[in-house]
Residue frames as a rotation matrix with the C-alpha (Angstrom) as fourth column:
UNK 1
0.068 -0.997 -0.049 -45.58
-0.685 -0.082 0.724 66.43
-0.725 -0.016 -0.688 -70.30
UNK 2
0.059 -0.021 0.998 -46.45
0.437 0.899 -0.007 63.44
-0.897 0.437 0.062 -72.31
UNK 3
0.962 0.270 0.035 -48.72
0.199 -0.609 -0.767 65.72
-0.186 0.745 -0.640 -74.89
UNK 4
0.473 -0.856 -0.211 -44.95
-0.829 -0.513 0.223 67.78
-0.299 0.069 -0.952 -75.32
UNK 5
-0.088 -0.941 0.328 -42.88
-0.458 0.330 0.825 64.99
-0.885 -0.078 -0.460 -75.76
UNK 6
-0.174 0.877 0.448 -45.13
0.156 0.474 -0.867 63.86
-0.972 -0.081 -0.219 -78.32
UNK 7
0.845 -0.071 0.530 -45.45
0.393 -0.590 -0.705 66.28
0.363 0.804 -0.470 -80.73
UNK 8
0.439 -0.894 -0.094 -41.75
-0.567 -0.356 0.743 67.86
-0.697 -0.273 -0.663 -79.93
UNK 9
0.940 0.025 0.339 -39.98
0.171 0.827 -0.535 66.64
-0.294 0.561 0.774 -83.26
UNK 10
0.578 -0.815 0.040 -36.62
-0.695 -0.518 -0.500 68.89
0.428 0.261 -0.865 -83.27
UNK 11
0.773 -0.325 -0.545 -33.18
0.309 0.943 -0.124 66.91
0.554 -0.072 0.829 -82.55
UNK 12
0.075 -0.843 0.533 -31.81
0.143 -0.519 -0.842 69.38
0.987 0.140 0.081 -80.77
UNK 13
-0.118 0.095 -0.988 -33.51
0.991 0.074 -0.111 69.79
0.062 -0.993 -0.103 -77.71
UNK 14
0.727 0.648 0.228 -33.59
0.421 -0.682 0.599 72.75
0.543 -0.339 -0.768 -75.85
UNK 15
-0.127 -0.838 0.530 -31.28
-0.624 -0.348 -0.700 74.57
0.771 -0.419 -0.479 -73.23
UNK 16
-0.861 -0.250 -0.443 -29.94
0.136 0.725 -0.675 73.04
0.490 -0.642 -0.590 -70.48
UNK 17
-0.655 0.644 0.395 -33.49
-0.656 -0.225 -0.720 74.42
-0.375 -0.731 0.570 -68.81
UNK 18
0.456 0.878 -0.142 -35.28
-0.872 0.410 -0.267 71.88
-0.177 0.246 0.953 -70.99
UNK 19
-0.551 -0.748 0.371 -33.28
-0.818 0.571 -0.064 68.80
-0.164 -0.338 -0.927 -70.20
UNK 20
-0.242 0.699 0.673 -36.61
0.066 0.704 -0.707 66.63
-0.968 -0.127 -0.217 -70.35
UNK 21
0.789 0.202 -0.580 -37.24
-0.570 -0.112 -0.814 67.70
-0.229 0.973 0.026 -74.02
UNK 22
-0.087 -0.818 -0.569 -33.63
-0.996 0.088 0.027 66.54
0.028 0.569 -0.822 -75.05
UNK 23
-0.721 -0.375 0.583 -34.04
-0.596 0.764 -0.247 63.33
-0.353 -0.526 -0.774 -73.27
UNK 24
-0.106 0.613 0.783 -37.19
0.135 0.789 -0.599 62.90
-0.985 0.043 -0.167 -74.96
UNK 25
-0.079 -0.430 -0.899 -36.02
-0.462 -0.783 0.416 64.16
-0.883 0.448 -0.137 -78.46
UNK 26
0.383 0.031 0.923 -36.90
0.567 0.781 -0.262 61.88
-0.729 0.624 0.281 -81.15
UNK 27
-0.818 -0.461 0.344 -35.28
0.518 -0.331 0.788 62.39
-0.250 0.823 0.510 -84.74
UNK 28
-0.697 0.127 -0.706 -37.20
-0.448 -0.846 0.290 64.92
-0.560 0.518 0.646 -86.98
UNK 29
-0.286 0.434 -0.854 -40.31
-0.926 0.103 0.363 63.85
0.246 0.895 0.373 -88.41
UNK 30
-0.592 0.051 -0.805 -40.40
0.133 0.990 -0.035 60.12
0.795 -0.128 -0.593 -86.21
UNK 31
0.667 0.661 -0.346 -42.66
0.207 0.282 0.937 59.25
0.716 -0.696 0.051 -83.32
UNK 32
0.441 -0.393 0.807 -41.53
-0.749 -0.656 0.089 60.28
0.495 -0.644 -0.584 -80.13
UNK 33
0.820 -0.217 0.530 -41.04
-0.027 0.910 0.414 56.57
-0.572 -0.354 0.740 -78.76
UNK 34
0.627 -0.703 0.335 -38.12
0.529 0.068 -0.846 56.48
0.572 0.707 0.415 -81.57
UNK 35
0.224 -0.816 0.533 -36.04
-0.721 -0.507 -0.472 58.77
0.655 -0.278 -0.702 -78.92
UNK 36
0.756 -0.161 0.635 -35.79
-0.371 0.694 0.617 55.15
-0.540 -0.702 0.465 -76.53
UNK 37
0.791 -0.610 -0.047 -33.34
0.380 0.551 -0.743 53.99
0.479 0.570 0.668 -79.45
UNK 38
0.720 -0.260 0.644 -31.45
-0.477 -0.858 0.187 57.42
0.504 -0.442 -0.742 -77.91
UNK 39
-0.226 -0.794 -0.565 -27.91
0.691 0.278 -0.667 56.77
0.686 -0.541 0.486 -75.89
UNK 40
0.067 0.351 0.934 -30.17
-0.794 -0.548 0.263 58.63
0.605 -0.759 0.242 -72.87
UNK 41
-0.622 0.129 0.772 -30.60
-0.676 0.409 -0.613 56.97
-0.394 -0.904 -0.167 -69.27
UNK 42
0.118 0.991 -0.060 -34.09
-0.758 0.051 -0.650 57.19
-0.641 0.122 0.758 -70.31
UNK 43
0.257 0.093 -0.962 -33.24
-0.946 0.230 -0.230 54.98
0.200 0.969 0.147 -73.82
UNK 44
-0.861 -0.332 -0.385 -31.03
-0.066 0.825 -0.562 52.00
0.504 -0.458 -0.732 -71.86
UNK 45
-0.782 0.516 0.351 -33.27
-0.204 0.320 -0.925 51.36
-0.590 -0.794 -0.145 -69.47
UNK 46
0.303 0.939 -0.160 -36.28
-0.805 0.163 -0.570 51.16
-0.510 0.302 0.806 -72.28
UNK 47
0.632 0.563 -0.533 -34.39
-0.775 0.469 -0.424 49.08
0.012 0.681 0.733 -74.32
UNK 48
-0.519 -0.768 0.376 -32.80
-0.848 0.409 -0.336 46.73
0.105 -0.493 -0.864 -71.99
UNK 49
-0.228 0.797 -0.559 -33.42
-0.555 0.365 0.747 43.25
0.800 0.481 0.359 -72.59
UNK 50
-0.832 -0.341 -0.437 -32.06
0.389 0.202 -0.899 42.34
0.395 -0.918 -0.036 -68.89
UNK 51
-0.983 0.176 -0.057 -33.77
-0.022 -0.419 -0.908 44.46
-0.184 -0.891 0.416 -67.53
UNK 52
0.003 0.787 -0.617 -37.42
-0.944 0.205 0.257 43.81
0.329 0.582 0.744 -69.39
UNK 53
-0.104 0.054 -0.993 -36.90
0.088 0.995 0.044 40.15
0.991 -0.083 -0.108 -68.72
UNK 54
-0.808 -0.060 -0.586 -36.16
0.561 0.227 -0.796 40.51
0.181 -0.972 -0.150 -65.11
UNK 55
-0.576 0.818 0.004 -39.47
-0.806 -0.568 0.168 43.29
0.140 0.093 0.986 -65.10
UNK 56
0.143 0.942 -0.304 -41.75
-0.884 0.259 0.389 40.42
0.445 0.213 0.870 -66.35
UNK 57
-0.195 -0.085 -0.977 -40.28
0.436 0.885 -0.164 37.54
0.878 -0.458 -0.135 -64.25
UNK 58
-0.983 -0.137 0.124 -40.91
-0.029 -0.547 -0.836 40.07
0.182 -0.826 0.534 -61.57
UNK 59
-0.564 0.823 -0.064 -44.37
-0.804 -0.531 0.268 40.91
0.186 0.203 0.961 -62.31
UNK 60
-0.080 0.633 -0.770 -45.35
-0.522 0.631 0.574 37.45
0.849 0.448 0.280 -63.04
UNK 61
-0.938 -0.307 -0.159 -44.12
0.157 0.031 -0.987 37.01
0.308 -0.951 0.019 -59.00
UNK 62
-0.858 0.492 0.145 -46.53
-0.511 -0.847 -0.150 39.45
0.049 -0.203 0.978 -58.24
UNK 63
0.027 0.925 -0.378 -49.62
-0.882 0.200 0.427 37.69
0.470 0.322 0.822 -59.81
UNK 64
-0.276 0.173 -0.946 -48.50
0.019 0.985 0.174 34.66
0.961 0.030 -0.275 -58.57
UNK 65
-0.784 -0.317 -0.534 -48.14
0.536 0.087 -0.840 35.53
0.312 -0.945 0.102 -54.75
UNK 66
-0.660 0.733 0.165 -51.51
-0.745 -0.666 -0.020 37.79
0.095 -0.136 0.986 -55.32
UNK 67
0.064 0.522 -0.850 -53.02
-0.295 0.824 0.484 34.43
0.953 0.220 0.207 -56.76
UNK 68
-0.464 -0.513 -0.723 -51.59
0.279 0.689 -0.668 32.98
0.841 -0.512 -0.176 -53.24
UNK 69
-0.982 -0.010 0.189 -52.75
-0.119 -0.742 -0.659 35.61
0.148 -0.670 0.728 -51.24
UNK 70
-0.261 0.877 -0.403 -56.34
-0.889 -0.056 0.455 35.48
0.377 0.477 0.794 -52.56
UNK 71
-0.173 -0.946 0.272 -56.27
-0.519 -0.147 -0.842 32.17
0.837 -0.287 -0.465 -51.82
UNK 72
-0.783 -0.519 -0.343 -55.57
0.462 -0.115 -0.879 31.97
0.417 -0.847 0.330 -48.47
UNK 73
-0.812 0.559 0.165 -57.64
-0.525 -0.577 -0.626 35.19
-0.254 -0.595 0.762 -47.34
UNK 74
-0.259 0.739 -0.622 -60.58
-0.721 0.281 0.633 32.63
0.643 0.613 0.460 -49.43
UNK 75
0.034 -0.006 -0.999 -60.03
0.399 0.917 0.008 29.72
0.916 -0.399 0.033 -47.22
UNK 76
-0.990 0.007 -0.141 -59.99
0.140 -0.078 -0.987 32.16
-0.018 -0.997 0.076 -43.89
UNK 77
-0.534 0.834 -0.139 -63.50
-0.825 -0.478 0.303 33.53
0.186 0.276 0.943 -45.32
UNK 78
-0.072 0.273 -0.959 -64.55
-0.285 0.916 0.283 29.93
0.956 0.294 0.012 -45.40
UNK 79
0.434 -0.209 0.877 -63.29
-0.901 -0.078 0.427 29.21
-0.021 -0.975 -0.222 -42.02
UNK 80
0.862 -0.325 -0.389 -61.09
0.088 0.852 -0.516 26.77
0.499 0.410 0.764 -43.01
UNK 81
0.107 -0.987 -0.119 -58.25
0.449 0.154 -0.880 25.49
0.887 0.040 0.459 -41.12
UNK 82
-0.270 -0.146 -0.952 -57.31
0.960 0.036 -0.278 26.87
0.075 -0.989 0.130 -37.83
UNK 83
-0.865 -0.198 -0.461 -57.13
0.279 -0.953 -0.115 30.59
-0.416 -0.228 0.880 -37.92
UNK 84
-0.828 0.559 -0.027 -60.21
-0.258 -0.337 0.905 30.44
0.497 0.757 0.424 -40.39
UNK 85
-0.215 0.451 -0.866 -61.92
0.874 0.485 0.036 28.05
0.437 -0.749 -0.499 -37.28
UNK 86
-0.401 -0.476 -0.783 -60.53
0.906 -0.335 -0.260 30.84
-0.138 -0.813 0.566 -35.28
UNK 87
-0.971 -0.009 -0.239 -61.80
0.028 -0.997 -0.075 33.73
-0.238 -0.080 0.968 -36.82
UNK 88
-0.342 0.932 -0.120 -65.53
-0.466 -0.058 0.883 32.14
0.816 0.358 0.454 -37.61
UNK 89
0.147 0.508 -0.849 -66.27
0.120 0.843 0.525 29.83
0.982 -0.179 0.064 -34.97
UNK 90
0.352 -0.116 0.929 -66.90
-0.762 -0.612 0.212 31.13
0.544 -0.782 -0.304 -31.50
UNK 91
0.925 -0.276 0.261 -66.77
-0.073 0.546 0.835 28.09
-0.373 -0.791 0.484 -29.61
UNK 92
0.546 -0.836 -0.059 -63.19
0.539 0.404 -0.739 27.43
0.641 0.372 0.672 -31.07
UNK 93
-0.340 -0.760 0.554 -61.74
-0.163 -0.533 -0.830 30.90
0.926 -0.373 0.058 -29.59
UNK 94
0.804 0.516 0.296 -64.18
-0.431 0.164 0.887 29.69
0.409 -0.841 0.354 -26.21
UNK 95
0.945 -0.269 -0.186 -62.43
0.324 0.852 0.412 26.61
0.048 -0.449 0.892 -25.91
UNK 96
0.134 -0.952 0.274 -58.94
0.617 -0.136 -0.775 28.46
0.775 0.273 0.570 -26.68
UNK 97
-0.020 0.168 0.986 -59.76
-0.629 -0.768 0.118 31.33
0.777 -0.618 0.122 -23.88
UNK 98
0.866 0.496 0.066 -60.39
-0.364 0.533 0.764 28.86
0.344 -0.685 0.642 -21.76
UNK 99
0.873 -0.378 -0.309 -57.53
0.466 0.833 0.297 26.81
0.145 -0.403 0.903 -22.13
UNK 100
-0.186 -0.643 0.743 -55.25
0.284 -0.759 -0.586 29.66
0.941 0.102 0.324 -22.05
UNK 101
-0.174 0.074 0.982 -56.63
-0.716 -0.694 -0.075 30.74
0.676 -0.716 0.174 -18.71
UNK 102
0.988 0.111 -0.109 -56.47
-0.006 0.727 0.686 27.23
0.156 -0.677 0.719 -17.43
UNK 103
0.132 -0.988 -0.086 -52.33
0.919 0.154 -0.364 27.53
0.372 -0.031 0.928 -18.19
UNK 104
-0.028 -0.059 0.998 -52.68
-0.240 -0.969 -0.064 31.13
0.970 -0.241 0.013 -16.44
UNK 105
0.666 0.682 0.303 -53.84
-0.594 0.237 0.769 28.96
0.452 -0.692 0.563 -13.66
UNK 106
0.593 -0.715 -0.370 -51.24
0.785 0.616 0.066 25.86
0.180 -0.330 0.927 -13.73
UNK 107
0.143 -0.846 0.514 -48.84
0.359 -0.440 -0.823 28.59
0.922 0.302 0.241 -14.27
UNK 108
0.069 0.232 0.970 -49.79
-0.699 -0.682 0.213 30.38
0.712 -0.693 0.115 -10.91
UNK 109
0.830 0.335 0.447 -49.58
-0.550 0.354 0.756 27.35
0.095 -0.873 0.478 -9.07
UNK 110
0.579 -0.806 -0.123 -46.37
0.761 0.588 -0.275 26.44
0.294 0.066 0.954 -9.68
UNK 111
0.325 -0.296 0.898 -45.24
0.332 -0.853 -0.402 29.59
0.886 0.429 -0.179 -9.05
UNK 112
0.621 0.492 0.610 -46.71
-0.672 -0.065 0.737 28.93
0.403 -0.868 0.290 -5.60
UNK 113
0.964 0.219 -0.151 -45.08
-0.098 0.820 0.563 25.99
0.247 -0.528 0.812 -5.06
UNK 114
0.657 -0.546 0.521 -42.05
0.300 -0.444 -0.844 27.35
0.692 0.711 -0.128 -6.15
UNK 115
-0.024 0.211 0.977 -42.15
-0.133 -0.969 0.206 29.62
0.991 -0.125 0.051 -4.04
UNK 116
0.821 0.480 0.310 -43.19
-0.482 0.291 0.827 27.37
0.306 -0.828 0.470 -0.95
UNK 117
0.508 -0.858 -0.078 -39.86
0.843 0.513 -0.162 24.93
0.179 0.017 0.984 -1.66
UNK 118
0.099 -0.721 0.686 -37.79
0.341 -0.623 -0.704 28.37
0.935 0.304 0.184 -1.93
UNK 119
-0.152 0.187 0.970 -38.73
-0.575 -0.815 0.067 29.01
0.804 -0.548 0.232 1.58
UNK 120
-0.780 -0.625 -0.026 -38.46
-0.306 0.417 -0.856 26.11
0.546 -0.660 -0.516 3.17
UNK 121
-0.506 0.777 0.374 -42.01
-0.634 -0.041 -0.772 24.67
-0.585 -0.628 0.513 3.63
UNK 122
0.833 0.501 -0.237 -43.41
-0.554 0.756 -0.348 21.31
0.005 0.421 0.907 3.13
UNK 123
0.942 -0.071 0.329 -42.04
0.089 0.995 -0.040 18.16
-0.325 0.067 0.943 2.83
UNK 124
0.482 -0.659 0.578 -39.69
0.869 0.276 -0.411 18.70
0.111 0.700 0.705 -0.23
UNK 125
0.600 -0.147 0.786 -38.86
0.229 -0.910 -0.345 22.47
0.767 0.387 -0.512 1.09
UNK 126
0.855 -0.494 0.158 -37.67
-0.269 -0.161 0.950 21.09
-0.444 -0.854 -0.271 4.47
UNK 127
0.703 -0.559 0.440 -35.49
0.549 0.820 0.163 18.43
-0.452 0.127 0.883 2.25
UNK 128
0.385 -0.585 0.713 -33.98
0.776 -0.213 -0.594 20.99
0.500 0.782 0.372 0.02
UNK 129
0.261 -0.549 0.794 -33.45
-0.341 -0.822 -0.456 24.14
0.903 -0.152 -0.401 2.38
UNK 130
0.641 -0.181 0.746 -32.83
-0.759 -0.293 0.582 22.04
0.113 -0.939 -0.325 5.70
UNK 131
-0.304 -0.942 -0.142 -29.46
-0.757 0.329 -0.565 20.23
0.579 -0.064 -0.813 6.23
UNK 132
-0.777 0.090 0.623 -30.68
-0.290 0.827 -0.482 17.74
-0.558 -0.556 -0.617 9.60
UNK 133
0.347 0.522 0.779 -33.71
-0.498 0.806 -0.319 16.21
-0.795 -0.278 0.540 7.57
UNK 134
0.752 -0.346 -0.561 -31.33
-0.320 0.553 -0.770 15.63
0.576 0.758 0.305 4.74
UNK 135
-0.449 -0.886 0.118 -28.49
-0.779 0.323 -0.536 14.44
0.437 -0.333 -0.836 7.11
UNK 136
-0.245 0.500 0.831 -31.32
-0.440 0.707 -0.555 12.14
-0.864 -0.501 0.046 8.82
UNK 137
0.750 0.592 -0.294 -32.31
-0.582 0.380 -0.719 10.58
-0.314 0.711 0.630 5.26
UNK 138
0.199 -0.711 -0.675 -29.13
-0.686 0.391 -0.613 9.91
0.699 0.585 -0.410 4.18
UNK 139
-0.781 -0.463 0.419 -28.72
-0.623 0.624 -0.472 7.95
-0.043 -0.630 -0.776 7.74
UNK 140
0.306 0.766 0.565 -31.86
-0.588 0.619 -0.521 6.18
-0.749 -0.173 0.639 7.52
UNK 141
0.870 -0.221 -0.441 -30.40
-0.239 0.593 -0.769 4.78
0.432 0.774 0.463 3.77
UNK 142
-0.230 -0.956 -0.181 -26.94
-0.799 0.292 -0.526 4.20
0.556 0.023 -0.831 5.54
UNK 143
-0.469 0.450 0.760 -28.96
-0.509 0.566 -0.648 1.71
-0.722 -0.691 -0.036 8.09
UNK 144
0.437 0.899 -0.017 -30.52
-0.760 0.359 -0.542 0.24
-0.482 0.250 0.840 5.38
UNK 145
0.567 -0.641 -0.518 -27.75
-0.721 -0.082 -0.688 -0.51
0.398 0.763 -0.509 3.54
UNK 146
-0.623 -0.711 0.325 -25.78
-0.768 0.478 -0.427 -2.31
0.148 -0.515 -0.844 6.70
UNK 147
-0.241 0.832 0.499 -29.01
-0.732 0.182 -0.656 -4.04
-0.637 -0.524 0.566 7.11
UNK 148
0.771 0.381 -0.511 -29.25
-0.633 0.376 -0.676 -5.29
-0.065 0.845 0.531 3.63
UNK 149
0.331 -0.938 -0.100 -25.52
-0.820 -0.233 -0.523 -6.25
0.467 0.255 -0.846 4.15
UNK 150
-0.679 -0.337 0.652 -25.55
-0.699 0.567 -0.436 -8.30
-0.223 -0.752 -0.620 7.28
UNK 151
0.368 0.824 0.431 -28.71
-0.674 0.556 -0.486 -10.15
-0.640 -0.112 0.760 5.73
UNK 152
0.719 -0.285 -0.634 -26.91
-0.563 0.295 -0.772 -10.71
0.407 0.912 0.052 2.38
UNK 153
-0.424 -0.898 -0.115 -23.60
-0.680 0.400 -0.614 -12.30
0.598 -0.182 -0.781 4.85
UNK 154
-0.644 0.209 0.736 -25.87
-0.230 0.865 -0.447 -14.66
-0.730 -0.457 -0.509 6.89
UNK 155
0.483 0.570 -0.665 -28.13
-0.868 0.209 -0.451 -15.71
-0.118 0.795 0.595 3.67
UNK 156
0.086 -0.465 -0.881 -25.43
-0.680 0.619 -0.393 -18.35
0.728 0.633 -0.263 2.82
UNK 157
-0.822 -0.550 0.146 -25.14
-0.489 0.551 -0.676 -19.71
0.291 -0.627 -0.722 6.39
UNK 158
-0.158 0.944 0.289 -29.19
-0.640 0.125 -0.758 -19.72
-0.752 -0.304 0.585 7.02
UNK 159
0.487 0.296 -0.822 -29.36
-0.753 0.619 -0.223 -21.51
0.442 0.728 0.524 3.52
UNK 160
-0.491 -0.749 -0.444 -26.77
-0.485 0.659 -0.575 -24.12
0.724 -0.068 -0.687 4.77
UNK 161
-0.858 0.219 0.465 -28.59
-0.369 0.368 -0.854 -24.79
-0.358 -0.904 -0.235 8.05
UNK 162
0.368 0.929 -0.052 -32.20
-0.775 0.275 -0.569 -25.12
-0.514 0.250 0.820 6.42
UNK 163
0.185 -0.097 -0.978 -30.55
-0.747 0.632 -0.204 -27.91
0.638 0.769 0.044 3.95
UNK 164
-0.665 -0.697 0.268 -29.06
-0.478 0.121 -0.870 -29.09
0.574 -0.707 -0.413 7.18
UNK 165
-0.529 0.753 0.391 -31.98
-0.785 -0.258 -0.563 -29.25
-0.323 -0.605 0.728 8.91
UNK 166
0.310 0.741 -0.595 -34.41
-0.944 0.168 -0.283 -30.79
-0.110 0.650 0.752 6.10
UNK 167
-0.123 -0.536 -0.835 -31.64
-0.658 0.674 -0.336 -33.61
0.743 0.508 -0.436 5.55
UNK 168
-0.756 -0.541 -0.368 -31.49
0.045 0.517 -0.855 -35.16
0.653 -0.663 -0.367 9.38
């Protein structure tokens, strides 16, 4: 198709079946590239300078974020950095397996214990699902309290007597 558009030097084109000639029509006698001047799709779009600029600010993206890429995949090759640790160094993913299947562990025992409180067993599973050994805690702190109270109202009289005392 190229070869054709090439050597294809008429300004007329073709019938509407040859729609790609017209579009690549160049004047009589001129290089075929001379039909981008053309008021075709095909012609804007070559000789936009928008759109050329944005192209090569694209492109130069490209190379850069390849450049990045490179890189990167260089420094996993290396074993650099974690994941590069991670993919060269066994004992790294050891010690990761490991600790992963120690928190598989913690994880399972809490679950348990969970479980043990949810149901009313042990210590902290009577306190939370039974009513009398929380109704007996709170009275043991209400006895402390009066206790602390009645010490705190004779404190001033016991201090008075000991000064009492010491003096005579």
């Amino acid at each position: 198709m190229v070869d054709e558009c090439a050597t294809h030097t008429e300004t007329n084109g073709g019938s509407r079946d040859t729609d790609v000639n017209e579009l690549a029509a160049s004047p009589a006698g001129k290089p075929f590239w001379i039909a981008a001047t053309a008021v075709t799709p095909l012609g804007k779009l070559l000789n936009d300078p928008t759109l050329y600029d944005e192209a090569t600010l694209t492109l130069t993206a490209l190379r850069e974020s390849f450049g990045d890429i490179r890189k990167v995949t260089g420094r996993l090759e290396r074993g650099e950095g974690t994941i590069g640790k991670l993919l060269i160094d066994d004992s790294m993913y050891d010690e990761l397996r490991e600790t992963v299947g120690n928190l598989n562990v913690t994880s399972r025992n809490f679950a348990e214990v969970s479980d043990q409180v949810k149901h009313g067993e042990g210590t902290i599973g009577r306190l939370v699902a039974d009513d009398a050994l929380y109704d007996q805690a709170e009275g043991a702190l209400r006895g402390v309290t009066r206790a602390t109270q009645g010490i705190e109202d004779q404190a001033p009289i016991s201090v008075l007597g000991t000064l009492l005392g010491t003096l005579f």
